[in-house]
HTML snippet that shows the backbone in 3Dmol.js (N, CA, C, O; Angstrom):
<script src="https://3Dmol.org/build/3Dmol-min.js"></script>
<div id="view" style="width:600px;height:400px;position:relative"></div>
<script>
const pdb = `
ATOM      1  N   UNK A   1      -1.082 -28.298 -25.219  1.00  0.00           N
ATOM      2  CA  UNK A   1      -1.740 -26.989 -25.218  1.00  0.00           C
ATOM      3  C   UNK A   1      -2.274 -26.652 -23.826  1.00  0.00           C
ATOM      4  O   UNK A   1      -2.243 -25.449 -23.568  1.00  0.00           O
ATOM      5  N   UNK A   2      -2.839 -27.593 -22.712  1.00  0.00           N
ATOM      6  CA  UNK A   2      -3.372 -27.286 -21.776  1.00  0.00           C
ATOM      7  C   UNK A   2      -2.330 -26.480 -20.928  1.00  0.00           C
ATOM      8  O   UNK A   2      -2.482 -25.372 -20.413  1.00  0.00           O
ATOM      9  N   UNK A   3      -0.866 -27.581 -20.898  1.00  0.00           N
ATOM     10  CA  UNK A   3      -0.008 -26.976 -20.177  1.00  0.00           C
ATOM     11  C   UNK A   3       0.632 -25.455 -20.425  1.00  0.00           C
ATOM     12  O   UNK A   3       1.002 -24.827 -19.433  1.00  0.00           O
ATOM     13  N   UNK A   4       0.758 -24.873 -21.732  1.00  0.00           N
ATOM     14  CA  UNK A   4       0.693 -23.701 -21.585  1.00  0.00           C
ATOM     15  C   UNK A   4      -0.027 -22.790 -21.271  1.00  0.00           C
ATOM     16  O   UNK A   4       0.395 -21.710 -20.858  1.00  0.00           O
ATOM     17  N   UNK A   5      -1.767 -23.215 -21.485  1.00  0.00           N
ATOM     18  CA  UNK A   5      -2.860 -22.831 -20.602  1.00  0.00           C
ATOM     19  C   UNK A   5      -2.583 -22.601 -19.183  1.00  0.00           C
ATOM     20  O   UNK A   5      -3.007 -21.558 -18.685  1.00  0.00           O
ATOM     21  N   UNK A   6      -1.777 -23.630 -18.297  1.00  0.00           N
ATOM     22  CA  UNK A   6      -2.037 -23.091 -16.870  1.00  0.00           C
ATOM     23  C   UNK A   6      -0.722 -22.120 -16.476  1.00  0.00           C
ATOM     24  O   UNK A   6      -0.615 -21.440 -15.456  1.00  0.00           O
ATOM     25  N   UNK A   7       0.264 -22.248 -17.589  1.00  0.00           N
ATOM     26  CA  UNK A   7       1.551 -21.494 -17.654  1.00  0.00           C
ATOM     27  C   UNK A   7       1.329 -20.071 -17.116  1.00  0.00           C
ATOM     28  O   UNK A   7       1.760 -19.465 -16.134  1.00  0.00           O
ATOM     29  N   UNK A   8       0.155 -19.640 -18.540  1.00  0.00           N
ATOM     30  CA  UNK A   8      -0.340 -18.502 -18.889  1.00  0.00           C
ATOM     31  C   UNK A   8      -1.105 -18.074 -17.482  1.00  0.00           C
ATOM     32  O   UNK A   8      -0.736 -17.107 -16.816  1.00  0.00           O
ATOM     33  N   UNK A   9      -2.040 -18.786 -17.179  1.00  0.00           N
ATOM     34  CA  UNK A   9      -2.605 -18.498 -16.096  1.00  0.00           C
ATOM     35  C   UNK A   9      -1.954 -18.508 -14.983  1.00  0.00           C
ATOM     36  O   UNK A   9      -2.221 -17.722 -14.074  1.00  0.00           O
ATOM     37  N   UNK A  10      -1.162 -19.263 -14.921  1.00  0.00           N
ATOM     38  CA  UNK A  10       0.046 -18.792 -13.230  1.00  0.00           C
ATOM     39  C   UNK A  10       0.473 -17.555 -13.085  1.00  0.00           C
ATOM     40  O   UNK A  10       0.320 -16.825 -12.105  1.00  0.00           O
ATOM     41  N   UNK A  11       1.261 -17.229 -14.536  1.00  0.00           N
ATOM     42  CA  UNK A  11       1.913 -15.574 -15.122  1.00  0.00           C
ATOM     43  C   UNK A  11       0.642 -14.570 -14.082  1.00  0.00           C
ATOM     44  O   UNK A  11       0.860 -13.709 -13.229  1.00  0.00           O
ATOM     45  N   UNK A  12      -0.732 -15.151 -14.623  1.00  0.00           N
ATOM     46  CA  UNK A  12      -1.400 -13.683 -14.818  1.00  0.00           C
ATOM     47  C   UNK A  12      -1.870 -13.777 -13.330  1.00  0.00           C
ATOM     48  O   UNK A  12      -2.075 -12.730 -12.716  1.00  0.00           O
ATOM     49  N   UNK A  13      -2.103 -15.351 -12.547  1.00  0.00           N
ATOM     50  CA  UNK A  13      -2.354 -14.854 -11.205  1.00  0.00           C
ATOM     51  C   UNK A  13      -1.137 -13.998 -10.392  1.00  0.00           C
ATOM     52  O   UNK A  13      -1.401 -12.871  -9.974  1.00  0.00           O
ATOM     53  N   UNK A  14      -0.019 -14.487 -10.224  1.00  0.00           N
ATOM     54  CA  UNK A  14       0.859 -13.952  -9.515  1.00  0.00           C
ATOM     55  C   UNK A  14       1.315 -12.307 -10.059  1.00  0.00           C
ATOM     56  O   UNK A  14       2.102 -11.603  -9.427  1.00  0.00           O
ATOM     57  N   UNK A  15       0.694 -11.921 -11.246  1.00  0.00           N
ATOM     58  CA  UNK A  15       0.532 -10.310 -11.665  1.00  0.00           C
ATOM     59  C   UNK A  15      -0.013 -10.020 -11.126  1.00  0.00           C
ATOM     60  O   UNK A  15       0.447  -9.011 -10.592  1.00  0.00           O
ATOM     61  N   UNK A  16      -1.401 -10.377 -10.618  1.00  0.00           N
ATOM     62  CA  UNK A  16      -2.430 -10.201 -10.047  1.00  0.00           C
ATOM     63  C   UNK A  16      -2.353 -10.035  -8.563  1.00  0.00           C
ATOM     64  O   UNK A  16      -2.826  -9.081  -7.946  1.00  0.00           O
ATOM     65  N   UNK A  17      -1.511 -11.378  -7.882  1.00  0.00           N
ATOM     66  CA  UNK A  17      -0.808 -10.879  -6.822  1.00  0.00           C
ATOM     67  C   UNK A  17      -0.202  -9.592  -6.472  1.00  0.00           C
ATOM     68  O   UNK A  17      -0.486  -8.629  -5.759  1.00  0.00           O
ATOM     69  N   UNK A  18       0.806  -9.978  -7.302  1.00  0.00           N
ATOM     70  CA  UNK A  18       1.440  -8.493  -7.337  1.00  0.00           C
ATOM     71  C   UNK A  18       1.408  -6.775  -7.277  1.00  0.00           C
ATOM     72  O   UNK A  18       2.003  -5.830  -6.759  1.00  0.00           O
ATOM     73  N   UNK A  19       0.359  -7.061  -8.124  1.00  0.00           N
ATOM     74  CA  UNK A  19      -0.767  -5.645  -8.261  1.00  0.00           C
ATOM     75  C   UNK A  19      -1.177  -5.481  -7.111  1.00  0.00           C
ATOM     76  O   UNK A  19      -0.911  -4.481  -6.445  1.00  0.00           O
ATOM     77  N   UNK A  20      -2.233  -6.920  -6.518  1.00  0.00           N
ATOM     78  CA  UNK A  20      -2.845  -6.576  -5.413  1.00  0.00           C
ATOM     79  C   UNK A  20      -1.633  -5.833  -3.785  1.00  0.00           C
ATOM     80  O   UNK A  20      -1.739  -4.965  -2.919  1.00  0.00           O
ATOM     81  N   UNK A  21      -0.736  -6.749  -4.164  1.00  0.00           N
ATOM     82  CA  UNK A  21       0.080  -6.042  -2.839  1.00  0.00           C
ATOM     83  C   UNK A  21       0.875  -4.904  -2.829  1.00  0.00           C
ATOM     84  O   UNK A  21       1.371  -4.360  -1.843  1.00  0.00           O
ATOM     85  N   UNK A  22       0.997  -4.447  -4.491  1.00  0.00           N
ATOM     86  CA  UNK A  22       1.325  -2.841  -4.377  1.00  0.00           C
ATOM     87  C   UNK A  22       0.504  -2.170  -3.995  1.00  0.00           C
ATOM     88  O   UNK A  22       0.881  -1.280  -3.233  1.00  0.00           O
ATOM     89  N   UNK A  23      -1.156  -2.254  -4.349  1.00  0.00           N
ATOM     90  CA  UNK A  23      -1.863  -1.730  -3.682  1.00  0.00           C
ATOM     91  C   UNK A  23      -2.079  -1.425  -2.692  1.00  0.00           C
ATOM     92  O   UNK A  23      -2.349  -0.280  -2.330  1.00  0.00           O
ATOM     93  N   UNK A  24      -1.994  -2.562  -1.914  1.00  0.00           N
ATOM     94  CA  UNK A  24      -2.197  -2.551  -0.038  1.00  0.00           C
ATOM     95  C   UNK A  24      -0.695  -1.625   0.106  1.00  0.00           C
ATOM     96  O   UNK A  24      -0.692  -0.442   0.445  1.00  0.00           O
ATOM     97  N   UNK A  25       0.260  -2.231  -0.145  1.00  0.00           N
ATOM     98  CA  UNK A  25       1.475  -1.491   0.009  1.00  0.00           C
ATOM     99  C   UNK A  25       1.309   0.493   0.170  1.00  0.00           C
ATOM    100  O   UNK A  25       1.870   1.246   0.966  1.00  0.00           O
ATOM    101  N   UNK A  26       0.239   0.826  -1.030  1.00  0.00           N
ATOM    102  CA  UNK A  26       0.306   2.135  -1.267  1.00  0.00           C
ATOM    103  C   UNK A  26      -0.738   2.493  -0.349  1.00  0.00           C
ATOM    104  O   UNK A  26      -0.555   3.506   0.326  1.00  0.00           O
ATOM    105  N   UNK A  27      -1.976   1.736  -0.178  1.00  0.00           N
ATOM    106  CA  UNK A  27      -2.732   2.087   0.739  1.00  0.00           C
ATOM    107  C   UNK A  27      -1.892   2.447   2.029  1.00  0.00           C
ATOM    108  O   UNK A  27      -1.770   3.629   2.351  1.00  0.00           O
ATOM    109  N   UNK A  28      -1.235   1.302   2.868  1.00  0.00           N
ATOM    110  CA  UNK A  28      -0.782   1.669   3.915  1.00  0.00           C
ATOM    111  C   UNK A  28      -0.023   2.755   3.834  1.00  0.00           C
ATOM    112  O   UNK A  28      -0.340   3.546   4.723  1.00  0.00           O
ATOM    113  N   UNK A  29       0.901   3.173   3.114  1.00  0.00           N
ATOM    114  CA  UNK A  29       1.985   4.047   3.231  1.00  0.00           C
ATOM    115  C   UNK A  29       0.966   5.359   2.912  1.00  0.00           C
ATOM    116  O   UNK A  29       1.731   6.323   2.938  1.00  0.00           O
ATOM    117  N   UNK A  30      -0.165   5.769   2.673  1.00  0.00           N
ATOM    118  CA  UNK A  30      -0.423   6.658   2.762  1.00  0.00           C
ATOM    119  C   UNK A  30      -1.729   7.005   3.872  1.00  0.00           C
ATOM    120  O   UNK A  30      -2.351   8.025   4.170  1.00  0.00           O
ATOM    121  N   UNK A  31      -1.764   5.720   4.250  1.00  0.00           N
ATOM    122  CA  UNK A  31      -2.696   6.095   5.504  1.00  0.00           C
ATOM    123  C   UNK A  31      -1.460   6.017   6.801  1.00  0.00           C
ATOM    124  O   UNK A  31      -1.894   6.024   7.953  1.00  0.00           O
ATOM    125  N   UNK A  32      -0.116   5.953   6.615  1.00  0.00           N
ATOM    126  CA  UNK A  32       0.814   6.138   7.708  1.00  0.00           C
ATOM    127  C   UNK A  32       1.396   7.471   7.323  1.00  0.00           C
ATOM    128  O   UNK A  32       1.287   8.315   8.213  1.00  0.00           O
ATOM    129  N   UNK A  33       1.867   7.787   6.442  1.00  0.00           N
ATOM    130  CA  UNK A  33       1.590   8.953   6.014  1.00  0.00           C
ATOM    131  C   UNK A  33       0.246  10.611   6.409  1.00  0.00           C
ATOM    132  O   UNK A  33       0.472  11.819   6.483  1.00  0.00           O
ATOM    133  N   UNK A  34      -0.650  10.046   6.515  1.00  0.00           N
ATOM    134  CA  UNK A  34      -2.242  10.905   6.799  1.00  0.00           C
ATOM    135  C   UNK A  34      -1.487  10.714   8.775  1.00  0.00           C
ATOM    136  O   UNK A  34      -1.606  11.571   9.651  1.00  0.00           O
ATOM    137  N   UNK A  35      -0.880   9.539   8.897  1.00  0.00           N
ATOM    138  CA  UNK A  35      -1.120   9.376  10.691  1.00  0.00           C
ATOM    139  C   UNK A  35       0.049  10.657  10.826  1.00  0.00           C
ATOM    140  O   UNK A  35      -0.118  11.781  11.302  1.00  0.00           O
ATOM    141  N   UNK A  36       0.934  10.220  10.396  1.00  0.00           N
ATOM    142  CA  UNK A  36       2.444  11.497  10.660  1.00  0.00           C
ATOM    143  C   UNK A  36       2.008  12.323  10.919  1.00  0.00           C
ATOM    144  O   UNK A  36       1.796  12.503  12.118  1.00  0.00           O
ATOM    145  N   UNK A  37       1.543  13.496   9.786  1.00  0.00           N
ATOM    146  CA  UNK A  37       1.131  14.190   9.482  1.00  0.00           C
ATOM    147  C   UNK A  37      -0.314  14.829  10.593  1.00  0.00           C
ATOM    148  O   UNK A  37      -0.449  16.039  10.771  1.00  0.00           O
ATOM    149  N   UNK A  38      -0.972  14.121  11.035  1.00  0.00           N
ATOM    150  CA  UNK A  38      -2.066  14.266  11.898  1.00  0.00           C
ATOM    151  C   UNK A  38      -1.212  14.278  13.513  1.00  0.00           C
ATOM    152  O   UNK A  38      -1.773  14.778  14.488  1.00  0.00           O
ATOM    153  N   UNK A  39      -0.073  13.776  13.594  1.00  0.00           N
ATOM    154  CA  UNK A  39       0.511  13.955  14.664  1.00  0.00           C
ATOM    155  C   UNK A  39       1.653  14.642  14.968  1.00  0.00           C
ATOM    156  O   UNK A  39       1.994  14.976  16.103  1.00  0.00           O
ATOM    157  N   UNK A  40       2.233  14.849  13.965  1.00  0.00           N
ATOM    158  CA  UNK A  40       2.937  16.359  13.711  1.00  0.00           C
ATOM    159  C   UNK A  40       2.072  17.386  13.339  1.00  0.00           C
ATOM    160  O   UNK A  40       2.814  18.298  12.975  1.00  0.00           O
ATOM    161  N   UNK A  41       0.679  17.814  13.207  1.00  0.00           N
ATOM    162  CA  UNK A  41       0.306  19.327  14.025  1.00  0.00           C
ATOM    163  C   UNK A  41      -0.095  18.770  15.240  1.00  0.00           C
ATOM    164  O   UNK A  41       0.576  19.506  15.964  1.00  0.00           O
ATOM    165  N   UNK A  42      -0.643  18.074  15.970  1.00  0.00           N
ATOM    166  CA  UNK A  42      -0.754  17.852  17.238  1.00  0.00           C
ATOM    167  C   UNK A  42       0.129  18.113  17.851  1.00  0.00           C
ATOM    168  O   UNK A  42      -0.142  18.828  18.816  1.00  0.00           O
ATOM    169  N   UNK A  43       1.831  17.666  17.655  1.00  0.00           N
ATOM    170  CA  UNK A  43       2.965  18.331  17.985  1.00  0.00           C
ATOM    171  C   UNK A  43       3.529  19.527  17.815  1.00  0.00           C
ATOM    172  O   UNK A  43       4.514  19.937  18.430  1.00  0.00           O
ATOM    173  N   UNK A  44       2.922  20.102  16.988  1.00  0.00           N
ATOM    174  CA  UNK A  44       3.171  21.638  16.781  1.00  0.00           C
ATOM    175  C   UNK A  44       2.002  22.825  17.796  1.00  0.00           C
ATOM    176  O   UNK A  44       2.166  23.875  18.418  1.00  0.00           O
ATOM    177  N   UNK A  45       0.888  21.953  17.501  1.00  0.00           N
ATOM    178  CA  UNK A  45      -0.225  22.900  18.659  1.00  0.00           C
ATOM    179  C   UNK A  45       0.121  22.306  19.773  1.00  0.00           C
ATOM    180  O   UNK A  45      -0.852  22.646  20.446  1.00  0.00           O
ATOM    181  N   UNK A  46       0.611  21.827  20.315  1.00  0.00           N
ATOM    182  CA  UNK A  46       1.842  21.417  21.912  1.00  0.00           C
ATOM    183  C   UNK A  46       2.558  22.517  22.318  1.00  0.00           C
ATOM    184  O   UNK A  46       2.399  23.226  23.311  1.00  0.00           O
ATOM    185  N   UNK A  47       3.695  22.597  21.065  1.00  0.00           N
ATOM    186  CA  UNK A  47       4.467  23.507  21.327  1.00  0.00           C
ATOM    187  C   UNK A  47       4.337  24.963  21.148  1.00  0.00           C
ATOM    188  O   UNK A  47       5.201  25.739  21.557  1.00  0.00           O
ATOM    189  N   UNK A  48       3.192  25.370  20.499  1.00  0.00           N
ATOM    190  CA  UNK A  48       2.752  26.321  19.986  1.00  0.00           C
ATOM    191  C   UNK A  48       1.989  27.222  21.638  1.00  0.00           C
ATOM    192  O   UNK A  48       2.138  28.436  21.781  1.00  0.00           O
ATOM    193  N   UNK A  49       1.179  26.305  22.766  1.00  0.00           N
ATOM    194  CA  UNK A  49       0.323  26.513  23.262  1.00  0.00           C
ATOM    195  C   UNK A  49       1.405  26.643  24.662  1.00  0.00           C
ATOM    196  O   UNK A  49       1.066  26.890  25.820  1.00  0.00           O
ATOM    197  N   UNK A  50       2.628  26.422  24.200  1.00  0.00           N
ATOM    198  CA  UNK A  50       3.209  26.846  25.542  1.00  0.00           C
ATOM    199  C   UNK A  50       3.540  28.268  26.025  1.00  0.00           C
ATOM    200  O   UNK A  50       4.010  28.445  27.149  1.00  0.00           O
TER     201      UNK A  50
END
`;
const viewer = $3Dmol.createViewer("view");
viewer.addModel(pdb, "pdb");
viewer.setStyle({}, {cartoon: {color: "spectrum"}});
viewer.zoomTo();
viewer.render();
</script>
């Protein structure tokens, strides 16, 4: 019984993993995303101001 105990618990850490690095995953891609975006109008008031 124990050994399916830590079975179970491996499953749910590496979910847990998992979760956690979609997260970061989505974090970054939308704070690189916010950067684009913040530097494409900077590139547009460039070209705009010529």
């Amino acid at each position: 019984m124990g050994e399916l105990k830590g079975v179970a618990q491996y499953e749910i850490d590496m979910l847990k993993e998992k979760l956690h690095a979609k997260a970061l995953h989505r974090r970054n891609v939308y704070f690189m995303k916010k950067e684009v975006e913040r530097e494409t109008q900077e590139l547009k008031k460039l070209l705009n101001s010529r």
